[in-house]
N, C-alpha and C positions, 0 to 999 in steps of 0.2 A: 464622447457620449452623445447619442441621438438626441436632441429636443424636443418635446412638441410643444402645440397649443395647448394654451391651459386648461384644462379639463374642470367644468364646473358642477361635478354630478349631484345629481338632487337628492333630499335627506327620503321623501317621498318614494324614490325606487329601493331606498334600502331596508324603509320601516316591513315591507312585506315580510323580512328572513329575521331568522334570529343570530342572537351574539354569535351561537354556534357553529351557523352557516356561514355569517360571513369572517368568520374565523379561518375557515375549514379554505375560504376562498384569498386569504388573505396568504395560508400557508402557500399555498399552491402556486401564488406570483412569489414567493420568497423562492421557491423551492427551483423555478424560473433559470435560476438565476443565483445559488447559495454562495458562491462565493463574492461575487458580488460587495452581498448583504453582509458575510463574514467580514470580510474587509473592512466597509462602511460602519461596521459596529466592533471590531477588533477590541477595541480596549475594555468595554464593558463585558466582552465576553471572557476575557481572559480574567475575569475578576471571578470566575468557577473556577478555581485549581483542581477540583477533579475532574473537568474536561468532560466530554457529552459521548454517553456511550453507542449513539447511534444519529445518525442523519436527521430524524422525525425531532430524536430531542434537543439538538442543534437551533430546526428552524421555530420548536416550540420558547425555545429563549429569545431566539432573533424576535420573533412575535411579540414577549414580556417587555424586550429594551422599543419597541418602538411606541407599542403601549403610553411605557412611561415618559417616551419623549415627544410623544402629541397625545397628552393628556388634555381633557375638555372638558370645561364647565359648563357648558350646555347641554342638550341630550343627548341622548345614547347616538341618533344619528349623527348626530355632528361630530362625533369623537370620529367615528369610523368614514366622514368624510375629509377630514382633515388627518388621517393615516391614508387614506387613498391619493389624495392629492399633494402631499407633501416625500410621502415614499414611495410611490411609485406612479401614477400618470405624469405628474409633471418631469419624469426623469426619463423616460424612454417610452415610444409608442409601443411597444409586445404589451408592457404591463397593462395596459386598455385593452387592448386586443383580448385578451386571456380572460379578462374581468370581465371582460363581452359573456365570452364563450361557457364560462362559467355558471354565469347569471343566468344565462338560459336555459344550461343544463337542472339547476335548480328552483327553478319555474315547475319542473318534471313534478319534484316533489309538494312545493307549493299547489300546484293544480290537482286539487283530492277527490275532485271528481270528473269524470268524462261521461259522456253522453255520445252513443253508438250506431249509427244511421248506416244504412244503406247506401249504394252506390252505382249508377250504369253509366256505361259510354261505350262506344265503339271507334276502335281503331284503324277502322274500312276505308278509311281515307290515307290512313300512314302507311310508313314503312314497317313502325314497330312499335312499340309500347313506349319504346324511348323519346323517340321523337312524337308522340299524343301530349307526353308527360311533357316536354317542354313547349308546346304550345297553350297548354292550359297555362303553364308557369307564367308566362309572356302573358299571359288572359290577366292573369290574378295581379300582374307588376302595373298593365295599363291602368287595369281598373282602378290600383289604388295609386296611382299615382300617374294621368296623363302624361304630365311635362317631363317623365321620367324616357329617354330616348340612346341608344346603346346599350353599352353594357350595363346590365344591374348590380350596383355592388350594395349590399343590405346594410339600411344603418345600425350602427353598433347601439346600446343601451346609453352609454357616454355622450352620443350625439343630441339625446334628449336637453333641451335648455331651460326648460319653462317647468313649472309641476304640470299644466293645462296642453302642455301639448300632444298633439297625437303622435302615435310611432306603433309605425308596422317594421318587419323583418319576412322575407319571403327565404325559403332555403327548400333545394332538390335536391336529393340523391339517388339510389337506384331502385325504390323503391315506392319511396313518399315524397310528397310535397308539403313544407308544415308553413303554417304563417302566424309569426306570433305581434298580438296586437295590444296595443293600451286600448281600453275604450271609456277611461273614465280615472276620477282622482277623491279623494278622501279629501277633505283639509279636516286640519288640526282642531281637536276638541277639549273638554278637558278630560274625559275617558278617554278618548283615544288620537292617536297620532296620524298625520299626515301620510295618503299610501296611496301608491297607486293601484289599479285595477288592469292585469293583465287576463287576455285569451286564450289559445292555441288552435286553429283550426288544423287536422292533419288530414291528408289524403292519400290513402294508405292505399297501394294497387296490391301490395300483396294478397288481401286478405278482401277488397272490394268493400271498405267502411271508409265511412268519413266522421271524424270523430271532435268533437267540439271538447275541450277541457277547462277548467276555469276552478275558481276555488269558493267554496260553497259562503263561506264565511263573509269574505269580501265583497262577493257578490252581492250578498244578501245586506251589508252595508251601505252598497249602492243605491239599492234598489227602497234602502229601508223610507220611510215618508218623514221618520220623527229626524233624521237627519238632514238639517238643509245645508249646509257647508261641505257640497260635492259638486261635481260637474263630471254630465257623461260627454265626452268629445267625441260626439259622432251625430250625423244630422237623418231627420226622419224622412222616409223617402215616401211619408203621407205627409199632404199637405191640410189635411183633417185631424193629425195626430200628433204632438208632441214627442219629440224623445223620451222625455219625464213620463209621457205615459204611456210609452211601452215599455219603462222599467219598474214597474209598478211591483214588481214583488218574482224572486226566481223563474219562477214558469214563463209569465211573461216576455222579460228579460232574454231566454234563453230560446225562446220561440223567436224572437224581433232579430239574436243573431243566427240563428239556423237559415231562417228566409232569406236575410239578408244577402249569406253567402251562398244560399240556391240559387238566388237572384243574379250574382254577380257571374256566377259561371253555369248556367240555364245551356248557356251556346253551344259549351264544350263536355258541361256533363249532368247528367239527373242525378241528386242526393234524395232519397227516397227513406223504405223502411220494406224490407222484406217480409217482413213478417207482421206490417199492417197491411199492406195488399190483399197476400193468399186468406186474411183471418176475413178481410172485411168482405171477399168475396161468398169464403165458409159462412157467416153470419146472415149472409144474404138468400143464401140456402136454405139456413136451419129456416130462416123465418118467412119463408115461402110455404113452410109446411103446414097446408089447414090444420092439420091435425094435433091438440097439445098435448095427445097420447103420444103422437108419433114421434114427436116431439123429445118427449122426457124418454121416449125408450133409446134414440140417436144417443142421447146425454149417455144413459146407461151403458150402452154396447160401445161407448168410444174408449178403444184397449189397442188400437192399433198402431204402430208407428207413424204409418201413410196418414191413416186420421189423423193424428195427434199434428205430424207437421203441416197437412189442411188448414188447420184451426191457429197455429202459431210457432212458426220454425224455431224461434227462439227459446220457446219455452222447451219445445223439444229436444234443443239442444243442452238446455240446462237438466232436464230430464239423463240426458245420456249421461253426461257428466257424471252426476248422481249414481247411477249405475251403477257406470264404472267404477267408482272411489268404493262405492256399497262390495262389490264384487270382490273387490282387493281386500276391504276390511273381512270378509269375511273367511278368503282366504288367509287371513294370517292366525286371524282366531280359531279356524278349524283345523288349519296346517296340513299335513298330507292325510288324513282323514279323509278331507272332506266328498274328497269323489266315492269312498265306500259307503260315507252315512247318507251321502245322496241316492244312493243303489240300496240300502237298508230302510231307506227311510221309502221309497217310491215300492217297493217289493212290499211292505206291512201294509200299505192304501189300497194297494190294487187285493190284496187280502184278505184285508177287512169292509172292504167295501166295494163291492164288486161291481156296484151302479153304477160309479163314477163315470164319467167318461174324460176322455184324455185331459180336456182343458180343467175340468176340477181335479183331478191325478196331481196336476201341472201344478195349478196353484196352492195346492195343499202341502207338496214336497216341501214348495218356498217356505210356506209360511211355518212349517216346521223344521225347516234346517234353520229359517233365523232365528225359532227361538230355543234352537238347541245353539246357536251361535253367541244369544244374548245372554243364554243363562253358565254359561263357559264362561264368560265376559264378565259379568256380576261374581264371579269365583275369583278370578285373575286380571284385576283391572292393571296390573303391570303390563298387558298384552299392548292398551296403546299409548303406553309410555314412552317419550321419544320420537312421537310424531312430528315429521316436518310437513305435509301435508294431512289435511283433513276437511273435514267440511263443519261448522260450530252452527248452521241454523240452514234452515228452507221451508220457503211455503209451496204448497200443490193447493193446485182449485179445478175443479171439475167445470168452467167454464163458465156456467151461469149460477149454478146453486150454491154453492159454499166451498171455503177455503180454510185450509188447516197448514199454521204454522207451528212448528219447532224449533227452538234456541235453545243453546247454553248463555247463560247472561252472561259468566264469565269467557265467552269466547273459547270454548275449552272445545274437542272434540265431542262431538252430539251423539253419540256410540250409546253414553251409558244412559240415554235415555227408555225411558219403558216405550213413549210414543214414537220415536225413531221406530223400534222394529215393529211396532204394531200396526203403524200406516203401510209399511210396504209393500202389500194387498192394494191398498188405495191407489199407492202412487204409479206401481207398475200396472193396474188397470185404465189410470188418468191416462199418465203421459206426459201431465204438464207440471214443469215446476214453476212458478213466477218469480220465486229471489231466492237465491240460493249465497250462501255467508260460505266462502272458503279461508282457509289459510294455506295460504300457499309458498316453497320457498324457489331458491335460484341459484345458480353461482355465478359469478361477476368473472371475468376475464381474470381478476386478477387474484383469482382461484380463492375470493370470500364467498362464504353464503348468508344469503338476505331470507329474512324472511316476512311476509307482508299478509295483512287480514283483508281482503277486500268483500263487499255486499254487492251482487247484481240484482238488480231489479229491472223486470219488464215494463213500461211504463204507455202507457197508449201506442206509439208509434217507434219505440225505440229502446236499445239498452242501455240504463246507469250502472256505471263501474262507480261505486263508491270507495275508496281508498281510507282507510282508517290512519291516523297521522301518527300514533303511537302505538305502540305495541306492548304494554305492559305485560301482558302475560306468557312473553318469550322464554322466561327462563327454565333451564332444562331440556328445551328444545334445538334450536338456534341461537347459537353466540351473535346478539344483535351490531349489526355493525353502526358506529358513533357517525364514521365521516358522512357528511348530507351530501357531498358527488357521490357518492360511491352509493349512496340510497337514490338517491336519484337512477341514477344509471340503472341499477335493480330495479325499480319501479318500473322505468320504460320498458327492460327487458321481461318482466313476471305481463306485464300490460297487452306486449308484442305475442306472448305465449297463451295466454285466454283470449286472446284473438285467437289465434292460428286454430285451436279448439273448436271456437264457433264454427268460425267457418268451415275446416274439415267437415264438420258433420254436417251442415247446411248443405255442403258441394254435393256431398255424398248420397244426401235423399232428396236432390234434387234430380240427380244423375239418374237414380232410382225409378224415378216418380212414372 
């Protein structure tokens, strides 16, 4: 049996997760490796005469008998440090290796919120995208670490010694580049327990963002004032400004690491905001214009796509989204109808009102096919029974003058609302949504389906992905999945997939423009 070093992992990287988690990661090194384990615990398990009727509940016992044999009278972390180090690090280097690999993947889910930037470079100096991508990587390894020279091998979570110390991880693949950072630590209170404060920077070529991740909660612990038993391990690169006071409260915080890492890689690449550029240009426009007739009639006449992505691509994009899901729902509600009552319904306008011209014809259809859609709906609310996607809330704002949101409190799909179909006029004249509440689902590789409530909101210069940590109102929907890898991994992937959305349509009217 392979030896190593003795692994002294701190209680601090594990207060972040719950029992469940690292349960879920504990099976996963058992699983490694089960016979092993069967072995090594033989006797206690042969004390089940009915024998285990599947693998899962094999290594759910192996789990019970290690439990009870490093049992601990200290906290909660210290039991699940003293099962870590006594069954598995100090017995073979894979089972660290794994508990790495692990950790990180449920960081995925730890990190509830992401923050969505822009991104330029050119690769007019490379051969290919590939080799840009490993020179920045080589950017990102010097910078955080000169004395680092050859090969880069990323340290493991394990390697941590200290609760105060710093620890980065840089990792490529054919796609992204991600670097995930500590930048700071909790101590122990008497509400709360000793944690540390993990990052994620990603830089994503698929999709051309660069996307900051962190956990809203923790952070906000950081950063909080009435808590002095913390330390941020990262030093200010004003010599007029504290560290402490650039973490003076989330926005802060989150601005001090944005610049930080624009700073770091300036040489190799611009981290921006697409959709603060083209607005602040738009804005620049509007308010060039003496005139504040002319002015409020620009606001009025803005129904155009072109306009609307002028003013803010993002919101545009969340606009389309909207649409689309609007479009689908009311195909199912109408069913194969719906193309005659749109010909029934456009034939009695042009009939009865013969002034109309095309664009009120247009808008009069809509607004009567949705509320022959909504009053169908109020009949037969079993139509959106069993939805895995939908959309549960969104606000629209006409830019300067006012803004109208919609929610279900419960998270429930926003259908049977009266104000859902009665803005629809509004929204498809705006163009702009500002936060748009989906639920959305996925299937995992290993053919489960996830399903996840996320809120986007536009935010001055960028988009928040807010990720909802529970999901209580799953049932009848989506059979929620328990295991936190396998939630995790869904996250990244539902995450990976309202990207590729943005940006398709982004590409798409720029392509246009």
């Amino acid at each position: 049996m392979e030896k190593t070093i003795e692994i002294n992992i701190q209680d601090n990287l594990l207060n972040i997760f719950t029992n469940a988690t690292l349960d879920d990661i504990l099976k996963s090194m058992i699983k490694l490796d089960i016979d092993s384990f069967t072995n090594r615990h033989y006797e206690e398990l042969q004390k089940n005469k009915r024998g285990y009727k599947s693998e899962e509940k094999k290594i759910e016992a192996i789990l019970s008998i290690i439990d009870r044999e490093n049992a601990s009278a200290g906290t909660r972390a210290d039991g699940y440090v003293k099962k870590l180090k006594n069954e598995f690090f100090n017995r073979e280097q894979k089972y660290a290796e794994l508990f790495h690999e692990q950790y990180l993947t449920n960081l995925e889910y730890h990190f509830n919120v992401r923050r969505v930037y822009g991104m330029s470079y050119s690769i007019e100096n490379y051969d290919c995208l590939e080799d840009y991508m490993n020179s920045l990587y080589l950017l990102l390894i010097k910078k955080y670490d000169p004395k680092i020279t050859g090969e880069y091998n990323p340290s493991k979570i394990t390697d941590i010694k200290l609760k105060n110390d710093h620890y980065f991880s840089i990792y490529k693949d054919k796609n992204k580049i991600e670097l995930y950072e500590k930048i700071g630590v909790i101590y122990q209170t008497e509400k709360k327990n000793t944690k540390s404060v993990f990052v994620k920077y990603t830089f994503d070529f698929e999709n051309d963002f660069f996307e900051l991740s962190y956990n809203e909660n923790t952070l906000k612990d950081l950063c909080n004032p009435t808590i002095d038993m913390k330390k941020i391990i990262l030093e200010s690169a004003d010599i007029n400004k504290t560290i402490t006071s650039k973490f003076k409260n989330e926005k802060s915080a989150t601005l001090t690491l944005y610049s930080r890492i624009k700073s770091l890689v300036e040489s190799e690449l611009y981290i921006h905001s697409i959709g603060d550029q083209v607005a602040r240009i738009a804005l620049e426009e509007m308010n060039n214009e003496k005139d504040d007739a002319t002015k409020f009639n620009n606001l009025k006449t803005f129904n155009t796509e072109n306009e609307a992505f002028n003013k803010s691509p993002f919101e545009l994009a969340m606009y389309k989204l909207f649409k689309e899901d609007r479009d689908l729902m009311i195909s199912r509600i109408l069913g194969e109808n719906e193309e005659k009552d749109t010909g029934d319904i456009e034939k009695f306008i042009n009939e009865k009102f013969k002034d109309f011209d095309n664009h009120s014809v247009g808008m009069s259809v809509k607004f009567l096919k949705n509320m022959k859609a909504f009053t169908k709906l109020k009949k037969k609310y079993h139509i959106i029974n069993g939805l895995e996607d939908f959309i549960f809330s969104f606000t629209v704002r006409d830019w300067e003058v006012t803004k109208s949101t919609t929610k279900n409190q419960e998270r429930l799909p926003v259908y049977t609302s009266d104000f859902y179909w009665h803005l629809q006029e509004v929204v498809d004249g705006i163009k702009l949504i500002n936060e748009l509440g989906l639920h959305v689902s996925t299937v995992i590789p290993s053919g489960e389906k996830f399903s996840q409530e996320i809120k986007i909101t536009l935010s001055n210069d960028h988009l928040i992905f807010i990720y909802y940590q529970n999901d209580k109102r799953i049932s009848g929907r989506v059979k929620p999945i328990k295991n936190t890898l396998k939630i995790s991994e869904a996250r990244a992937q539902i995450n990976d997939n309202v990207k590729n959305k943005f940006r398709k349509i982004i590409s798409e009217k720029s392509e246009s423009q």
